[in-house]
C-alpha positions as CSV (number, residue, x, y, z in Angstrom):
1,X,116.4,113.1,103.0
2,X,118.7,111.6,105.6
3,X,116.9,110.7,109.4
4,X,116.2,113.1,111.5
5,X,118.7,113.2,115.0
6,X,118.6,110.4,117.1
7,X,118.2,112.3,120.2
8,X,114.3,113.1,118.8
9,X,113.8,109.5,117.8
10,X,115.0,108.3,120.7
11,X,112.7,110.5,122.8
12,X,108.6,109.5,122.8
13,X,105.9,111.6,122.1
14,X,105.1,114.3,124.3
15,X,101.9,112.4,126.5
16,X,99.5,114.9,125.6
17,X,100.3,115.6,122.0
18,X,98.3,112.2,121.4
19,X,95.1,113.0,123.7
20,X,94.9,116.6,122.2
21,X,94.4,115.0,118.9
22,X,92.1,112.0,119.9
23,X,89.6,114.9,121.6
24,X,89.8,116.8,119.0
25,X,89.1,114.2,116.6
26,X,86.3,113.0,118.8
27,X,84.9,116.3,118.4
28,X,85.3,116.9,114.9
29,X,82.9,113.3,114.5
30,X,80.3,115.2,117.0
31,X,81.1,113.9,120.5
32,X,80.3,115.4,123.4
33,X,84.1,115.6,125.0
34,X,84.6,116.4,128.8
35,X,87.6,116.7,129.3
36,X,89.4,116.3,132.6
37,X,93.0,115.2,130.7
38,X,95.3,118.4,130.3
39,X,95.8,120.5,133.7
40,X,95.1,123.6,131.2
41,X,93.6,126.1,133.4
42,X,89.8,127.2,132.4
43,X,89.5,130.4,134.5
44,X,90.2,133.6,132.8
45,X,93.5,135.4,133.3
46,X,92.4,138.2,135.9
47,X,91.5,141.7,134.2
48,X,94.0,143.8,136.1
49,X,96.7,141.4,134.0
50,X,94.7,141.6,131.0
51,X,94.7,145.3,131.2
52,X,98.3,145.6,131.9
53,X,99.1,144.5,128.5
54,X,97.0,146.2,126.7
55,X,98.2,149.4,128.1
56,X,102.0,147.9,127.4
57,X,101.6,146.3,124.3
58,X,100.8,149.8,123.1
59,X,104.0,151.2,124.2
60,X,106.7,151.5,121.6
61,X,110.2,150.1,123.9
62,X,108.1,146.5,124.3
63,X,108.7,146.2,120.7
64,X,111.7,145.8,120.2
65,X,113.8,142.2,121.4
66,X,113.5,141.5,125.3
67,X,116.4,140.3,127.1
68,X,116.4,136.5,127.7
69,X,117.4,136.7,131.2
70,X,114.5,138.7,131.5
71,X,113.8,143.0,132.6
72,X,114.9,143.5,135.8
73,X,111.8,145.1,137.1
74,X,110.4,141.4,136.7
75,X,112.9,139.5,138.3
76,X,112.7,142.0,140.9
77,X,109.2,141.4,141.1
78,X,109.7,137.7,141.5
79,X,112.3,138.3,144.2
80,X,110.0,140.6,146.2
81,X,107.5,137.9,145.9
82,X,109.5,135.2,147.6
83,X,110.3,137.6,150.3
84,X,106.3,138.5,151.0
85,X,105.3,134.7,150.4
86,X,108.3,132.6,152.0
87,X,110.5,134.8,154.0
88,X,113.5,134.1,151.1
89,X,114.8,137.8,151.7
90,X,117.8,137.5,149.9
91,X,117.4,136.8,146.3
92,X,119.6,139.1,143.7
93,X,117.2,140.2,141.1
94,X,120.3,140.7,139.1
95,X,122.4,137.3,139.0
96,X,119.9,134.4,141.4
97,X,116.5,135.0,139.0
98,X,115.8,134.2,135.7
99,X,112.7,135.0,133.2
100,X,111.5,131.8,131.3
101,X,109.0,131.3,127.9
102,X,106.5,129.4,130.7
103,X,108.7,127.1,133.5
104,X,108.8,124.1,131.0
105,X,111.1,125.5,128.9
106,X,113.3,126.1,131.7
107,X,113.4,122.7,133.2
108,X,114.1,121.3,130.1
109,X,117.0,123.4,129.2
110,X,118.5,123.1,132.6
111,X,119.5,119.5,131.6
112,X,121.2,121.2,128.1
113,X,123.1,123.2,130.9
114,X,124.2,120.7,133.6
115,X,124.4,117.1,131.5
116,X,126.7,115.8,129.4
117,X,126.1,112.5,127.5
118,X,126.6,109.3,129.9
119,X,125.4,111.9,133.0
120,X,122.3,110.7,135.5
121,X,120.2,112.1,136.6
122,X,117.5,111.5,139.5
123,X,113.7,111.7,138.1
124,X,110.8,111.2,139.9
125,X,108.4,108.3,139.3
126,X,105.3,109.1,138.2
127,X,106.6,112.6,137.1
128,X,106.0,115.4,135.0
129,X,107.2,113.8,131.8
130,X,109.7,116.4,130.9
131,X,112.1,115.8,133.5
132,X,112.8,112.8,131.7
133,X,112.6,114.4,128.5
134,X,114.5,116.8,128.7
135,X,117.6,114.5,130.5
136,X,117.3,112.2,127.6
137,X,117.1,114.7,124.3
138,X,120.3,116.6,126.6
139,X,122.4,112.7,126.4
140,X,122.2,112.0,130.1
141,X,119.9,108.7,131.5
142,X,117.5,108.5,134.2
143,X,117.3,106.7,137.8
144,X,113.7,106.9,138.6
145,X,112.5,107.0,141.9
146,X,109.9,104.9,143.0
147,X,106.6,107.4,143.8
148,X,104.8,105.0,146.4
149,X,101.2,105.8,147.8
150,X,103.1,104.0,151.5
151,X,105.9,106.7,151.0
152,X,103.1,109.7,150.9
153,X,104.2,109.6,147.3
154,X,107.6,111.4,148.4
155,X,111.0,109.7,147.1
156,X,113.0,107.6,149.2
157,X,116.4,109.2,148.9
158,X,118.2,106.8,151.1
159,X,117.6,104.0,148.7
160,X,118.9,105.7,146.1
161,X,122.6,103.4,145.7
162,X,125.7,105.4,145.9
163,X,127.5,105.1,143.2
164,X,124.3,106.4,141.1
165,X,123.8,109.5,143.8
166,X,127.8,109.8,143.1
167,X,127.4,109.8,139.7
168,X,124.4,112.3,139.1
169,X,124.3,115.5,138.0
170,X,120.5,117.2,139.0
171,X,118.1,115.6,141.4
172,X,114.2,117.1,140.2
173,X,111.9,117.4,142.8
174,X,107.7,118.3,142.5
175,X,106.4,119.7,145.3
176,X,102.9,120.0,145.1
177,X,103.5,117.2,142.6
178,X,102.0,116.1,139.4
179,X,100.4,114.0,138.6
180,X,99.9,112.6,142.8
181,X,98.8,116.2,144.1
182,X,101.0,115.1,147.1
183,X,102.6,117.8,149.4
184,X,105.8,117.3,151.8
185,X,107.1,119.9,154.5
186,X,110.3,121.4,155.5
187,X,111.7,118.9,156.4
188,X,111.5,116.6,153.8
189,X,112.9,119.5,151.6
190,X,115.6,119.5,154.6
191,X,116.5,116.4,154.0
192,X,116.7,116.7,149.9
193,X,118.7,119.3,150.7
194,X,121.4,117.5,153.1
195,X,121.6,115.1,150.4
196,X,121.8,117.1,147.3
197,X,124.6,118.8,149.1
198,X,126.6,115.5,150.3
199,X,126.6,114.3,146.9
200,X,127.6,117.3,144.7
201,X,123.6,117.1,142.7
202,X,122.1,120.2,141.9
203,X,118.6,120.1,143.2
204,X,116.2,121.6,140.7
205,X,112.8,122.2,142.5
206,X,109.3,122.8,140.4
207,X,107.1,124.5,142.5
208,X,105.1,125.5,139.7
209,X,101.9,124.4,141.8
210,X,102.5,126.3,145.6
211,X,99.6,128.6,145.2
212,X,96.8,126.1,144.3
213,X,96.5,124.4,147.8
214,X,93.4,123.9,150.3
215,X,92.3,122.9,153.8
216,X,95.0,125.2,155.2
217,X,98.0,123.5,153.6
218,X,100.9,126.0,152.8
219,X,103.6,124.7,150.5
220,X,107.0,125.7,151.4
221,X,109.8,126.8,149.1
222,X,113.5,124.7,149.0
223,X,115.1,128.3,149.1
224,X,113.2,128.7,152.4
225,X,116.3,125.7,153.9
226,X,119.1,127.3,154.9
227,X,122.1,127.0,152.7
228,X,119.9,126.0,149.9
229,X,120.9,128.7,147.6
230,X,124.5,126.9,147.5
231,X,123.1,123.7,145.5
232,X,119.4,124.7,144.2
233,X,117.2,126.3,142.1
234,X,112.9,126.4,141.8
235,X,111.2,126.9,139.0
236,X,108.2,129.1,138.9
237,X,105.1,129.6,136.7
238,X,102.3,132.4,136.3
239,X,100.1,129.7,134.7
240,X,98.7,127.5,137.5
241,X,98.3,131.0,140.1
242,X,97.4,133.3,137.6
243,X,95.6,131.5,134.8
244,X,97.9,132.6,132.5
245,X,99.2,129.1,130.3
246,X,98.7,130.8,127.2
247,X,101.0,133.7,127.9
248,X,103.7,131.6,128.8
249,X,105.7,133.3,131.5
250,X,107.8,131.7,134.5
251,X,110.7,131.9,136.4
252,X,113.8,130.7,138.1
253,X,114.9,131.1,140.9
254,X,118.3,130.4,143.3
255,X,121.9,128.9,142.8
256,X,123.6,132.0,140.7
257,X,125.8,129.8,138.8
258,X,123.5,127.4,137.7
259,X,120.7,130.9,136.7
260,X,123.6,132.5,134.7
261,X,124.0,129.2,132.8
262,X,120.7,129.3,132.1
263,X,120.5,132.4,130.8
264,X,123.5,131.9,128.9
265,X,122.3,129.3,127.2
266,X,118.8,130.7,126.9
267,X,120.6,134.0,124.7
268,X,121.8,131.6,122.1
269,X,118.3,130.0,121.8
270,X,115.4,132.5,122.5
271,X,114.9,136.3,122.4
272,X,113.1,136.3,125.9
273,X,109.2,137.2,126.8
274,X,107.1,140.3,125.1
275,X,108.4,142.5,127.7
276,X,104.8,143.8,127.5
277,X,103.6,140.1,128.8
278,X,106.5,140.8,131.6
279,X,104.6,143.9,133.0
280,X,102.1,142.2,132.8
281,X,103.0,139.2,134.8
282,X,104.3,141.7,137.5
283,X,101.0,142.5,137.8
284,X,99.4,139.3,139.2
285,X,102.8,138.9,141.1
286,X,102.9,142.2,143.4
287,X,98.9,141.5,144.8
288,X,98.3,137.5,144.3
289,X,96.3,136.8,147.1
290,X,93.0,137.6,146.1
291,X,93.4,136.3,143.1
292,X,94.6,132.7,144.1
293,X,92.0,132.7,146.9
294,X,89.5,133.0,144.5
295,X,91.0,130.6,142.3
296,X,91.5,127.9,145.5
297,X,87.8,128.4,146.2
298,X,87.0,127.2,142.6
299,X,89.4,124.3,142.1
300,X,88.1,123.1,145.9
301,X,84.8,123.1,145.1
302,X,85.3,120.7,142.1
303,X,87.6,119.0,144.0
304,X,84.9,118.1,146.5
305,X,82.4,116.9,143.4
306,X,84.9,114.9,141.7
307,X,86.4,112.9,145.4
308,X,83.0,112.5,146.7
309,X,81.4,111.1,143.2
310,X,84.5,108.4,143.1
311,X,83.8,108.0,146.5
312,X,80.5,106.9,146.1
313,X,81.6,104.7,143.6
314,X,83.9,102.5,145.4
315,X,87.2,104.5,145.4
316,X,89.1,105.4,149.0
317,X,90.3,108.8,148.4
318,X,91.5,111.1,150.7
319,X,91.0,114.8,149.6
320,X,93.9,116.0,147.7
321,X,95.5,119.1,149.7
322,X,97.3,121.0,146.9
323,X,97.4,121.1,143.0
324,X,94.2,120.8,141.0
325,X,94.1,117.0,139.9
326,X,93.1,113.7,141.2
327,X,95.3,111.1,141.4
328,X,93.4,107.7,141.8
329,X,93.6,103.8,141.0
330,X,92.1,101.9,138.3
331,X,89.5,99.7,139.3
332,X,90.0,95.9,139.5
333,X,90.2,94.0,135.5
334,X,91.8,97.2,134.5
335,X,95.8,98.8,133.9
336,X,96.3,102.5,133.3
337,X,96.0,102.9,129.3
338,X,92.6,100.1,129.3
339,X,90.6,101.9,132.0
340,X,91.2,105.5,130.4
341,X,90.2,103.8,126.8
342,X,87.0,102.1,128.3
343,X,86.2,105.9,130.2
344,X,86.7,107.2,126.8
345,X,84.3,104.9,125.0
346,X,81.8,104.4,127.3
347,X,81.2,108.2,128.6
348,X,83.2,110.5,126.3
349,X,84.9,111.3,129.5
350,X,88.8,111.9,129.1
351,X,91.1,111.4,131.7
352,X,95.0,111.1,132.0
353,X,96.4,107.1,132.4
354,X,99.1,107.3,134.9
355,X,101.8,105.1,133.0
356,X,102.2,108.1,131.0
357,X,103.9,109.9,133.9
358,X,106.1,107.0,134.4
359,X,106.6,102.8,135.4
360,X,105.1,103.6,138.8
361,X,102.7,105.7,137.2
362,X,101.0,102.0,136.1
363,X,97.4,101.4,137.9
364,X,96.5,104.9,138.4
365,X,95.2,107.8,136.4
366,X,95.2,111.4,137.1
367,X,91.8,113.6,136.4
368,X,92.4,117.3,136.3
369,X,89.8,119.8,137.8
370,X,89.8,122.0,135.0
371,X,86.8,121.8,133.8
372,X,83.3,123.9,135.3
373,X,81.6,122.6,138.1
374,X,78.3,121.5,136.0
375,X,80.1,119.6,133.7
376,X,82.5,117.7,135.9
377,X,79.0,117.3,137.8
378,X,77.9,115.5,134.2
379,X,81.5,113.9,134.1
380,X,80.7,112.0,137.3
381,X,77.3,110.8,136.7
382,X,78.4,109.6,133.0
383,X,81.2,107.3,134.9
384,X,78.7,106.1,137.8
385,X,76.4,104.7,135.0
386,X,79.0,103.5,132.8
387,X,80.6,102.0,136.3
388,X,78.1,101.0,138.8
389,X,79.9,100.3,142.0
390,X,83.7,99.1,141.5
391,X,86.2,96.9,142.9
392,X,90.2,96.9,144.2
């Protein structure tokens, strides 16, 4: 049997494909696994969703195939959601929004749509890894921008050199980011904008993260800039808000060129979402607020146990406003991949090294809150025995 295409071997593993299997491994030999690795929401999807599909799951026009860009009463849905939630009033539910099989596979088939082989494009660095994934498996290569705890973990866009902003096709941009949990304002997304637009880039924002926020902090949309519309697009997700990563449901949102791309290529690829997962979706949508208060509340709380228990340990952390992970150094005698090996030996405790995000990922690991409040209670008193007090 001849190789398989160079544009998989060429690509690494997916990060968490490998820490899936050590857990389960671990727990097939008996351990006692608490896992704060994969941001993999543990609250239940609300009942009023959960109802919603079983009353359209029964009905006989779900069915049949969906339409890959997605029903219209959905992407009207999403649109009167951005008017409601960021003032964007003037979204086309017919031509500016897209349905996608969860918001990964959308940002990953945006590079099949925009970049040819040779093309750049401008990744974030630490970084949700399938920005960089999905430019590489699509032929283009990535400029990485620096991530810098003295920047606020926000890019420096003027450092970027010209002839690479010349050059590059789609600039991605995280805001709330993973793996940091940092936030920016308007006008830093100003700014992206200015310079998305002075170099020709199309500026593909996830915002797959704006509803899990605290201490008052409201993330902004990039379709909230004026203009915007002319050179973005934001991707969406019912996971994170909704508890829904299973179902696998998002959204895009913007440009109309670059959503009719999309969907173009998404018809010869896919056959859409269960239409009855669609209603369902539309659901959670038209009357979030209680749902992602409730869901703040929660992710706040363990927030609090997991900040103050490093805190007591030696870490400076400030409290993360938005997303539900910690992002936090190694101690001293340690990189990335050796303290989350030593965790993993010592307490059972799993927790995300940072270089998997990236180079500037290297010295830091991420911890996700998605784990009850007891047991990241028991996750934190496993590491201060196992640590003591630590050092920077």
């Amino acid at each position: 049997m001849k190789s398989f295409a160079m544009r998989v071997q060429n690509v690494a593993p997916y990060l968490f494909a490998g820490i899936e299997k050590r857990v389960a491994d671990a727990k097939a030999a008996g351990a006692d696994i608490i896992s704060l690795g994969i941001g993999d929401p543990d609250l239940p999807t609300p009942q009023l969703i959960i109802d919603e599909l079983c009353a359209q799951a029964k009905v006989t026009a779900n069915h049949q195939y969906p339409s890959s860009l997605g029903m219209h009463c959905f992407r009207q849905a999403v649109a009167d959601y951005y008017a409601r939630r960021f003032g964007v009033t003037e979204l086309d539910a017919s031509t500016e929004v897209c349905a996608l099989i969860g918001s990964k596979e959308g940002i990953a088939n945006m590079n099949y749509c925009w970049v040819d082989a040779g093309d750049i494009n401008l990744i974030p660095d630490p970084g949700y890894p399938v920005y960089a994934g999905g430019t590489e498996m699509a032929g283009g290569s990535c400029y990485r921008m620096p991530l810098l705890a003295e920047n606020g973990f926000l890019p420096d866009l003027d450092a970027i050199p010209p002839e690479v902003a010349a050059r590059a096709k789609l600039l991605w941009l995280n805001y709330p980011n993973n793996p940091t949990g940092a936030v920016c304002d308007l006008d830093f997304l100003e700014r992206a904008v200015a310079f998305a637009r002075r170099n020709d880039i199309l500026l593909c924002h996830d915002s797959a993260y704006a509803e899990i926020t605290y201490d008052g902090y409201v993330a902004p949309s990039i379709l909230q800039i004026p203009g915007a519309k002319e050179i973005a697009v934001e991707f969406g997700s019912c996971s994170k808000p909704f508890n829904m990563t299973g179902w696998r449901i998002g959204y895009a949102v913007g440009n109309a060129v670059a959503i009719q791309a999309l969907a173009r290529l998404k018809s010869n690829l896919d056959s859409g979402v269960f239409q009855a997962v669609q209603y369902a979706a539309i659901k959670g949508l038209q009357q979030p607020e209680r749902i992602i208060a409730d869901n703040c509340a929660r992710y706040a709380a363990r927030r609090n146990i997991l900040v103050d228990g490093l805190r007591r340990m030696g870490w400076r952390l400030e409290y993360p406003k938005a997303t539900f992970y910690v992002w936090a150094p190694v101690p001293k005698g340690f990189n990335s991949a050796s303290f989350a090996e030593f965790l993993f030996d010592r307490t059972q405790v799993v927790i995300t090294p940072g270089n998997g995000y990236g180079r500037y990922g290297e010295g830091y690991f991420r911890a996700a809150l998605t784990t009850e409040e007891s047991r990241l209670a028991e996750a934190v008193a496993r590491m201060e025995q196992a640590l003591g007090q630590v050092e920077f």
